[in-house]
C-alpha positions, 0 to 999 in steps of 0.5 A: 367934201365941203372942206375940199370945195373951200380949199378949189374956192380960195386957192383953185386946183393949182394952189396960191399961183393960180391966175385970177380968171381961172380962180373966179370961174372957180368960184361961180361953179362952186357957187352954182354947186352949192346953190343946187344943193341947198334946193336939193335938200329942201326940196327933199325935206319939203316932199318928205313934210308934204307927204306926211301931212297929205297922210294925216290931212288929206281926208280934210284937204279933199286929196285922201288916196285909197291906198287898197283896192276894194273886194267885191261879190259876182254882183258888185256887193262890196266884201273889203273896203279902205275907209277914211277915218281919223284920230283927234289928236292934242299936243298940249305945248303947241296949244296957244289958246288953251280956252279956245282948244277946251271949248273946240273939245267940248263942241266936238265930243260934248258926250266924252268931254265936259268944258272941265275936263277938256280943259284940263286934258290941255293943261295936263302938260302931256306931250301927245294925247288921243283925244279919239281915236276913229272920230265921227265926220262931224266931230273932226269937221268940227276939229278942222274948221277950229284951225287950233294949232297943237289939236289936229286930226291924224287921218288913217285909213282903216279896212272894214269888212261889211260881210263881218263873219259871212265872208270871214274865211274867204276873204282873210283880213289884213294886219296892221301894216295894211298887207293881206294876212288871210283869204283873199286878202293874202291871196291878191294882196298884190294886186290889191295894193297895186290897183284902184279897180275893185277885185272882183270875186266869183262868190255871190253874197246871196248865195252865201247868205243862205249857205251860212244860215241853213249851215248854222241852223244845222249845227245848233239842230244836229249839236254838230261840232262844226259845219261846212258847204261849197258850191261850185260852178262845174263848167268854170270853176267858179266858186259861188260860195264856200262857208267853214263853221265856226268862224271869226269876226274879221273886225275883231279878231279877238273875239273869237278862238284862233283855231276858228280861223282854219279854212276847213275846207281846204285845210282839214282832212277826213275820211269821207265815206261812201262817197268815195263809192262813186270812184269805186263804181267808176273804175269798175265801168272801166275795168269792164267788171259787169257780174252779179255779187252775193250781198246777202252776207258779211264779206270776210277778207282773208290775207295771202294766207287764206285766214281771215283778217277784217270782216264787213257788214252793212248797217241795214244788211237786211233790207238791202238785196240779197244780190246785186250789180256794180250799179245797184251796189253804189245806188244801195250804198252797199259795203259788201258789195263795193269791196268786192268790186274793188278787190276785182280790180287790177292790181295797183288800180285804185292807187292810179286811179286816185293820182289821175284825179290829185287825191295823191298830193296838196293842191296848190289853188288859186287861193291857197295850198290845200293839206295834203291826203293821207293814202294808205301806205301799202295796198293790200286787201283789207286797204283795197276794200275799206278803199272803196267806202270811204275809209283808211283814206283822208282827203280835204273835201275840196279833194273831194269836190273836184274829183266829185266835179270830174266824175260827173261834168264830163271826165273834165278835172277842173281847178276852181277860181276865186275870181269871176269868169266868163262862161265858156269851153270847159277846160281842164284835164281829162281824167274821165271818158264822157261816157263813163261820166254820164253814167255815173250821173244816172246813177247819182240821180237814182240816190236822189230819188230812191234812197240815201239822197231822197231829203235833198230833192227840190221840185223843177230840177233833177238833183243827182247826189252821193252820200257818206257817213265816215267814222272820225278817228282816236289818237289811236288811230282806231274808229271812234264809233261815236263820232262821225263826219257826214256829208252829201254831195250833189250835182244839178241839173243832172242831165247837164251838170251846171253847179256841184254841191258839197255839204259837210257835218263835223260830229253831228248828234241823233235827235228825236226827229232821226230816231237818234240815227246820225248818218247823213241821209237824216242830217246832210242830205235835208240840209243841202235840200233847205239850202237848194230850195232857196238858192235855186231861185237865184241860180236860175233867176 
């Protein structure tokens, strides 16, 4: 190109003929040409130098620019945030002043670096040295104000997370290009990177404080494998506080296993137990099935033959009624009884029934996909009856939440947010006539008050709630009978459902205290009572 304007400049476009006014004009547009070049590229070259020094001096300068967005809790409380900070850095052929840049050393870092030491760090002949990395405020005010060329501060930004293990599931961490990998952090990562206004979350640090500890306390008490609680607001699915033990230190992930970072919650799947028996109770109201079943004896379930392929009991068979209604068998936790409603239904009933509230697929939430349920493949007798306790069929208990939720806050399926609403008309989709829900609550508040569920109550607020006690499963696929996931989940006020409580044990042990017994009603159930006694307080302050 610049060979072409050299040619126009000594000879114009008509080559050695050209007449001397056209040649001249010539000259001064390429002239002109050039000039515009050159500032272009210096221009360019000055912008490029600019905005790296505003990146590794601006801390100093007074110009750093946050380059992500804070997260905070429902209240303000700070979860994620951009802090400055900076390396001392040396480039010992630049320094002119070798005396001068030991002593600036030594003054700024007089713990790490004796006058020697600093001094021979500067005449190590190196090209680049860390003097510190993550240098105090004082120590690169120190740096700053030397003014010695060749030792500088580079200034980083650097995300901390002040929560540390409270909030680790939740809000995720960053990697070291500065973009979100995990949680919240992943989930918003945009908007985070896009907007100077804090992200404000539905959680509530307090909340989840109490969760974490009570959660923490349980496992060490009940030498469970891992621990789990959810809390959610049934009206706009705000969730006030969700804990997955055990966890990780989102400041130093290599501190903890990797497994540890799996979201349980949404991420692991179990057989749940007899909570499911508030679906079974369910589709019997809307089936109208209202009869009286003999409970008084194992219930043999025969094939299409008529022989007998699977037999079920109940733990504490003998001190159960010896009959009982569709209410009285869910109030009881009857498995007798349940399969028998469930065996009543209609064919394809419970396989509908589990589509209506998403049982049958991963669930794509705000802020993350869940796994997906693992229904049984065909639903013959024996599927239909384990069905209605809990058993042959695995579901993440954020499933099991939200179906819970719909159950009992008025037929309404609502998903949750991570990102704090205003309180509102519930919407969602209806998968439940108010009547049936209603209840269902009446009966969820009788658990509470007269069997499994009597260690979760609290006084000045009626709990409403469900246990289960699952068997886990061998790579087999047969029950490990001695192992067991066991879990409470619970509505309040009753009457008028605000919040549903979710708490989750992963292979808890008998101990002393429950007669070596490890079903939920000894471990759940008086968990979830500690934590609502505490967050009570807060939820209705």
């Amino acid at each position: 190109m610049f060979e072409v304007g050299k040619d126009i400049f000594k000879h114009g476009f008509r080559g050695t003929n050209t007449n001397a006014g056209g040649c001249a004009r010539l000259r001064i547009v390429y002239s002109l040409f050039l000039i515009a070049f050159g500032v272009f590229v210096a221009r360019t070259l000055y912008l490029g130098i600019q905005g790296t020094d505003r990146a590794r001096l601006g801390g100093a300068a007074g110009n750093w620019v946050v380059s992500r967005a804070d997260i905070v809790d429902r209240n303000g409380d700070i979860l994620a945030k951009n802090i400055m900070s900076g390396h001392i850095t040396l480039r010992p052929n630049q320094v002119r002043d070798r005396d001068a840049a030991a002593a600036a050393i030594h003054d700024a870092l007089p713990y790490e670096y004796t006058l020697s030491d600093a001094l021979n760090l500067v005449n190590s002949g190196r090209r680049f040295i860390y003097v510190k990395k993550y240098a105090s405020d004082a120590a690169r005010e120190k740096i700053n104000k030397a003014r010695i060329p060749g030792l500088e501060i580079e200034q980083v930004q650097t995300r901390r997370y002040p929560k540390r293990r409270l909030f680790s599931h939740v809000v995720g961490f960053v990697g070291n290009d500065g973009s979100g990998l995990e949680g919240a952090e992943r989930t918003y990562d945009e908007y985070l990177r896009d907007n100077n206004d804090p992200l404000v979350l539905s959680v509530d640090s307090r909340i989840q404080s109490v969760f974490y500890e009570r959660l923490s306390m349980a496992m060490q008490k009940y030498h469970a494998r891992g621990a789990m609680g959810m809390l959610m607001n049934s009206r706009t699915g705000e969730m006030i506080a969700m804990v997955s033990l055990p966890d990780y230190d989102p400041e130093n992930l290599s501190a903890d296993p990797t497994q540890n970072r799996k979201f349980q919650p949404i991420r692991g799947i179990f057989e749940m137990g007899s909570i499911f028996k508030i679906f079974n109770t369910a589709m019997a109201f809307e089936n109208g099935i209202n009869k009286i079943y003999d409970t008084s004896k194992p219930f043999s379930i025969k094939n299409k033959f008529g022989k007998p392929v699977a037999t079920i009991k109940d733990i504490n068979m003998h001190k159960l009624p010896k009959s009982m209604n569709v209410e009285e068998i869910m109030v009881h936790s009857c498995n007798i009884g349940s399969v028998q409603i469930a065996l009543d239904l209609p064919s394809n009933t419970q396989k509908d029934f589990f589509d209506r509230i998403h049982m049958n697929r991963a669930l794509d939430l705000e802020f993350g996909r869940t796994e997906r349920t693992l229904m049984p493949i065909k639903w013959g007798p024996v599927e239909r009856a384990t069905v209605s306790f809990g058993h042959g069929i695995s579901v993440t208990p954020m499933h099991l939440m939200l179906a819970v939720n719909s159950m009992t806050n008025g037929g309404i399926y609502i998903y949750p947010t991570l990102q704090k609403r205003g309180v509102g008309v519930v919407r969602g989709e209806r998968v439940l006539s108010s009547e049936i829900s209603a209840k269902l609550r009446g009966l969820m508040v009788r658990v509470a008050e007269e069997t499994s569920g009597k260690l979760a109550r609290v006084s000045g607020i009626k709990i409403g709630g469900k246990t289960g006690t699952a068997e886990k499963r061998l790579p087999n696929g047969k029950a490990d009978r001695q192992r067991n996931m066991t879990a409470f989940i619970g509505i309040f006020p009753a009457d008028a459902p605000q919040y549903t409580i979710l708490v989750v044990l992963d292979e808890p042990k008998g101990i002393a205290e429950t007669g070596g017994w490890r079903t939920a009603s000894l471990n759940a159930v008086p968990t979830t009572g500690e934590i609502l006694d505490s967050i009570l307080p807060l939820l209705f302050e």
